[in-house]
N, C-alpha and C positions, 0 to 999 in steps of 0.2 A: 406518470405515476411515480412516487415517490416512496421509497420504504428503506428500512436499517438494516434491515436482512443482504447480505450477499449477491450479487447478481448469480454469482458460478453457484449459492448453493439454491438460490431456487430455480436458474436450468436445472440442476440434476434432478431437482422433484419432480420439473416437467416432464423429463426424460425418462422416468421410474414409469415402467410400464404396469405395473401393477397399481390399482385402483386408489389403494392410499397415498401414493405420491402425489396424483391432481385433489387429494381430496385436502392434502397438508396444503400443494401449493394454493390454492383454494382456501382453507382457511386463513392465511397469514397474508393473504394479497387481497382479498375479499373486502378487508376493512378501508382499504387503501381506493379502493376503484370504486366504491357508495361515495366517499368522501369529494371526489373528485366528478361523480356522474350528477350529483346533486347539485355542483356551481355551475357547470357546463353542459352543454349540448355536442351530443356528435352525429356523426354520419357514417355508418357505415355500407362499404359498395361490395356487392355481392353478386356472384354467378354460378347458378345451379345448385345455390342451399352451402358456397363456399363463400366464407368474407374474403375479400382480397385487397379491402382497403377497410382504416378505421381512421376518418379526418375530422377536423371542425368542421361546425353545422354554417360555417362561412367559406369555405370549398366550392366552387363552381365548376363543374364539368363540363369540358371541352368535348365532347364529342370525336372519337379519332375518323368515324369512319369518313363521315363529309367530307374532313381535314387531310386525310392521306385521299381522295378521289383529287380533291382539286392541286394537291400536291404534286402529283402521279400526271394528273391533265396537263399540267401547266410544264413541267419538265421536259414530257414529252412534247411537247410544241415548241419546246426549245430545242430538241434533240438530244435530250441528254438519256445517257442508257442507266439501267439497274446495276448497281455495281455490288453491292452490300446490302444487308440489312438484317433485322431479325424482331419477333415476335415471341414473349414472356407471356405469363399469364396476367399479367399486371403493367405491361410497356410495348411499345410499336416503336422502330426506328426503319428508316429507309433511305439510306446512300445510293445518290446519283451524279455520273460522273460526264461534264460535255466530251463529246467526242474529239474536237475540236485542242491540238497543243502547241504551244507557244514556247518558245526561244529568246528571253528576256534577256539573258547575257550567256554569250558561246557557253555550252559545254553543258547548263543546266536550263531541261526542261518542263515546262509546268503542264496543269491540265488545272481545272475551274471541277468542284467537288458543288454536290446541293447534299443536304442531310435535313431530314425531318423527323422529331423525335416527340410522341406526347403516352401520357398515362392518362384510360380513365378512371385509375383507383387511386392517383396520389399520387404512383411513386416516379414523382419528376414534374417538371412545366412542359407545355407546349413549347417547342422551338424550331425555327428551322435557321440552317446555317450554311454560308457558303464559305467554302475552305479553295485555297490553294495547293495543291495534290505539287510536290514536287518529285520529279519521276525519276531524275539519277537516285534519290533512296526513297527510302520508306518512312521518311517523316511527316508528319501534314503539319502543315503553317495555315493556322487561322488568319483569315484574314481583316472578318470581323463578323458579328454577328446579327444578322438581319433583323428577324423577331422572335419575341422571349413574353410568351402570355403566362402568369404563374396563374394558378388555379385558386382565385380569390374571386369571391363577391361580397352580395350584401349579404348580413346574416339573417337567415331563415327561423320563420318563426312559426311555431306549430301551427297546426288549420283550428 
């Protein structure tokens, strides 16, 4: 959306608790969001009457739960343990680390990182990646990135 107004002054009208502040931001944003809902289609993703994403209606959801079982499965049949992770209302990530560490040149040694990261409101692609954990410090050295699904399809078209 696009508009002339300020961005810092229409947060504060967001922010104005009282009734006239969304009813200003409302008026002066209103005209802006018909203009732009009338050329386009969207999508919005929601849970429990809260939106938590608002995308193109050419958005294809990846599904996290199947995606982290088989993620989870396959790790663990490699051996690798839970080292990290964490869970938003809006993103799932899960770092796992092989047990298993290596001595590529005297003095500094490695360990093999897995990481799986997806939204199913938007905010991010499906990806999973394997890093190089170097264990004299706390850096991580990417090593490269296995797969990278962005959340595109065909566009959707009403019934």
């Amino acid at each position: 959306m696009t508009t002339d107004m300020p961005v810092t002054f229409l947060d504060s009208l967001q922010a104005v608790a009282e009734p006239w502040g969304l009813n200003c931001w409302l008026t002066i944003c209103k005209p802006s969001f018909n203009r732009r809902f009338q050329k386009n289609r969207y999508l919005l993703r929601s849970l429990h009457q809260e939106v938590r994403g608002f995308l193109s209606n050419s958005y294809r959801r990846i599904d996290s739960r199947p995606v982290v079982e088989a993620f989870v499965t396959a790790v663990q049949e490699k051996g690798a343990l839970p080292y990290e992770g964490y869970v938003t209302d809006t993103k799932i990530a899960i770092q796992a680390i092989m047990p298993d560490v290596y001595e590529p040149v005297p003095g500094e040694v490695v360990a093999y990182e897995l990481s799986l990261e997806n939204s199913d409101f938007g905010n991010g692609a499906l990806s999973v990646r394997a890093h190089l954990l170097r264990i004299w410090c706390t850096n991580l050295a990417v090593t490269q990135e296995e797969m990278r699904q962005v959340h595109l399809g065909s566009v959707r078209t009403s019934p």
